[in-house]
MARKOLDO-924185 format. One record per residue: chain; x, y, z of N, C-alpha, C in turn. Coordinates in steps of 0.2 Angstrom, whole numbers, plus 5000, padded with zeros to 4 digits. Example, Ala and Ser with C-alpha at 12.3 -4.5 7.8 and 13.67 -1.06 7.14 Angstrom:
// MARKOLDO-924185
(marlo "A",(5066,4972,5039),(5062,4978,5039),(5066,4984,5039)),
(marlo "A",(5064,4989,5035),(5068,4995,5036),(5064,5000,5039)),
// end
This chain:
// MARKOLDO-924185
(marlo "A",(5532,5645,5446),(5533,5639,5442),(5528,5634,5443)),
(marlo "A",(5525,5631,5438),(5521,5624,5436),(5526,5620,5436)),
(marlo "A",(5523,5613,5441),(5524,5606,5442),(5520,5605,5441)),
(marlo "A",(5523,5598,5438),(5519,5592,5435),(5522,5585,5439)),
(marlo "A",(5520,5583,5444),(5523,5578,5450),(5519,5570,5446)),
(marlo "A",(5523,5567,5444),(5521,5559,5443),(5523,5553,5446)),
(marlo "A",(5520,5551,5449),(5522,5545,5454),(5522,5539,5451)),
(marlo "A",(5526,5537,5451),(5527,5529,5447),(5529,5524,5452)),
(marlo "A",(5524,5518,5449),(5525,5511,5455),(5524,5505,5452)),
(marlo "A",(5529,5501,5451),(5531,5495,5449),(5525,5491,5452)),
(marlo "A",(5522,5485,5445),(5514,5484,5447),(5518,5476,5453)),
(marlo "A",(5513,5474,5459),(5514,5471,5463),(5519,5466,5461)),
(marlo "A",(5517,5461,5454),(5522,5455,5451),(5528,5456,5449)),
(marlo "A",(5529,5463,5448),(5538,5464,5443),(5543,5469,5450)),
(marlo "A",(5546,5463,5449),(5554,5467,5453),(5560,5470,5450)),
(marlo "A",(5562,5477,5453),(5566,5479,5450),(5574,5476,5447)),
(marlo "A",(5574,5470,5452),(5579,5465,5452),(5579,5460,5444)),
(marlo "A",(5573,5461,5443),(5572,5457,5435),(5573,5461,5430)),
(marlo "A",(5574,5467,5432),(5572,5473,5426),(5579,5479,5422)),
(marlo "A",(5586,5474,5424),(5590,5476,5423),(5592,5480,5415)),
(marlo "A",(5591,5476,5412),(5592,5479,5406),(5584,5486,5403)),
(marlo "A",(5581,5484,5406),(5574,5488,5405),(5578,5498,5409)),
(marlo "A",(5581,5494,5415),(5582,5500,5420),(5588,5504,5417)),
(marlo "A",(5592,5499,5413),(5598,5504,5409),(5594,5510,5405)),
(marlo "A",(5591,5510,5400),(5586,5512,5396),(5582,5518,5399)),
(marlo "A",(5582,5516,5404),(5577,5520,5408),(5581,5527,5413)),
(marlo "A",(5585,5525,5414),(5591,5530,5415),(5593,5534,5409)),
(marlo "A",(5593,5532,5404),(5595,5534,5400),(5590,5542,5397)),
(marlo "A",(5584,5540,5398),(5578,5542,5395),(5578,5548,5399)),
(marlo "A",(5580,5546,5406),(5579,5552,5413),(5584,5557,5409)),
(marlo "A",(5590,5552,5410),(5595,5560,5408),(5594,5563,5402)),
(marlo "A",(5591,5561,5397),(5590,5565,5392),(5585,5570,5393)),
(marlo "A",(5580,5569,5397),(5575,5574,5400),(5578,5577,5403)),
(marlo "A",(5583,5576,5408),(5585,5583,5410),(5590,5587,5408)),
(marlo "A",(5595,5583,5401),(5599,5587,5398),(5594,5592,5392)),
(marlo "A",(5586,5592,5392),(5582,5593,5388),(5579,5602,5393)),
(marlo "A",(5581,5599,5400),(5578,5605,5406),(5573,5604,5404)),
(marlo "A",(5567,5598,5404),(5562,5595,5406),(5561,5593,5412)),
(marlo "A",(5566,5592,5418),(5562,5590,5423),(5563,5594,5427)),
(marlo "A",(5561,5596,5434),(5563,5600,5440),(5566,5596,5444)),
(marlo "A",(5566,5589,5445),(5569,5583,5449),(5567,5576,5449)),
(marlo "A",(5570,5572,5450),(5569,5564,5451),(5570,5560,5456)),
(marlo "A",(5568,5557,5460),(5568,5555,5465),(5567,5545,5465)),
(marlo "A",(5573,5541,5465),(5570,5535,5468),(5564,5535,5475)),
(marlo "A",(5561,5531,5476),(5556,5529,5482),(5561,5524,5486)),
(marlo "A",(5561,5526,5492),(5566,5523,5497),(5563,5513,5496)),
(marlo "A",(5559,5512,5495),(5556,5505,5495),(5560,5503,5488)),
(marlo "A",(5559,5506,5483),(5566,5504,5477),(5558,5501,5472)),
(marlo "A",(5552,5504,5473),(5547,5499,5470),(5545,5504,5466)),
(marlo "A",(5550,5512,5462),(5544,5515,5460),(5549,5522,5460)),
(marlo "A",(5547,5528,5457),(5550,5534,5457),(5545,5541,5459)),
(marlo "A",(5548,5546,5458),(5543,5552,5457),(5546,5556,5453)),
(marlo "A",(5544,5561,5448),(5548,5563,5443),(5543,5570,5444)),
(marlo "A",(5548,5576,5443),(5542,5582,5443),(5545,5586,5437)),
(marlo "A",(5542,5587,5433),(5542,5590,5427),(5539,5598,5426)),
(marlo "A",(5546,5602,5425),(5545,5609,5426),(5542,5613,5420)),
(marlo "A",(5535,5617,5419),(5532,5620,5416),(5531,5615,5411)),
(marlo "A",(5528,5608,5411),(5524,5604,5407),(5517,5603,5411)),
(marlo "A",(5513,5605,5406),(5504,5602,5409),(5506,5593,5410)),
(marlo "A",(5499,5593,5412),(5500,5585,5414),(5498,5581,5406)),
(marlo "A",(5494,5581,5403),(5494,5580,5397),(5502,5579,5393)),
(marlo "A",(5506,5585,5392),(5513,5583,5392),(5515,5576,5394)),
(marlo "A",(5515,5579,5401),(5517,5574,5406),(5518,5564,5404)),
(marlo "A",(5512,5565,5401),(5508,5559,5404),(5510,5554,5396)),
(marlo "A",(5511,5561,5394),(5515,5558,5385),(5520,5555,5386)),
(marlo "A",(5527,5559,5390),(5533,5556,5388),(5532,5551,5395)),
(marlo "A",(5530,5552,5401),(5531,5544,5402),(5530,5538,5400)),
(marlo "A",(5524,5539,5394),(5521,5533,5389),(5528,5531,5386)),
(marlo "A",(5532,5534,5385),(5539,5533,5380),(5543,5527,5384)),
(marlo "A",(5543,5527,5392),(5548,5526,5397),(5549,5517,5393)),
(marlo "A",(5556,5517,5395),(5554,5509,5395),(5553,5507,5400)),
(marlo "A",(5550,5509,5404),(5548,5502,5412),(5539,5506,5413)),
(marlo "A",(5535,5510,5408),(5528,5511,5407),(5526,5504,5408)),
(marlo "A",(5529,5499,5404),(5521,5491,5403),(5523,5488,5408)),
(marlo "A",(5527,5490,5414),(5528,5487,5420),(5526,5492,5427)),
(marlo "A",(5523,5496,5426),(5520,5500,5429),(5512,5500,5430)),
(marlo "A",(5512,5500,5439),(5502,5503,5439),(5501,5513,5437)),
(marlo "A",(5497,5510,5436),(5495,5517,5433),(5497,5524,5438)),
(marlo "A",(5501,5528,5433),(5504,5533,5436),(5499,5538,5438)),
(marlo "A",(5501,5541,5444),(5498,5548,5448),(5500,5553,5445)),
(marlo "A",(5495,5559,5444),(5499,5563,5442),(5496,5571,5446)),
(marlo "A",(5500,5576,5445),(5498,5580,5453),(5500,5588,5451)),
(marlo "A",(5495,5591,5450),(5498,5598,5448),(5502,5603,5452)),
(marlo "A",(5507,5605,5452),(5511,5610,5460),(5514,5615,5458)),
(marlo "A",(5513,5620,5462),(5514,5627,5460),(5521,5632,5465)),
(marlo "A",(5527,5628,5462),(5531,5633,5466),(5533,5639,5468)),
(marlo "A",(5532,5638,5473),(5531,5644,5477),(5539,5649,5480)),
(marlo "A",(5540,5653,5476),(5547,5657,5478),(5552,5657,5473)),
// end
């Protein structure tokens, strides 16, 4: 199975703590991607400044679209993205 790992990091100025209503939205967007079987997993970052999202059999290209959709993208440094190939 193709993953598509995207690391997302809230840019040094914006706190999660100000981005309440942005975060609602944004939860939102998750669960429909996985009620779509779009993703393989999601993961907050223990630090709370940022996620990782792995998306099952989308290229990165894909990828790199629908995070453009998120509502917390213009609050974001520039996302990682990481090809993986699971194994078993």
């Amino acid at each position: 199975m193709n993953i598509t790992m995207a690391i997302l990091t809230l840019k040094d100025d914006v706190r999660s703590e100000d981005l309440t209503e942005v975060l609602i939205h944004e939860r939102e967007a998750i669960a429909q991607w996985t009620k779509d079987g779009l993703l393989y997993d999601f993961f907050l970052r223990q630090t709370r400044n940022g996620a990782v999202i792995l998306f099952k059999e989308l290229d990165e290209a894909k990828s790199r679209e629908l995070i453009a959709t998120l509502p917390l993208f213009p609050y974001l440094k520039p996302v990682e993205y990481f090809g993986l190939i699971k194994q078993g």
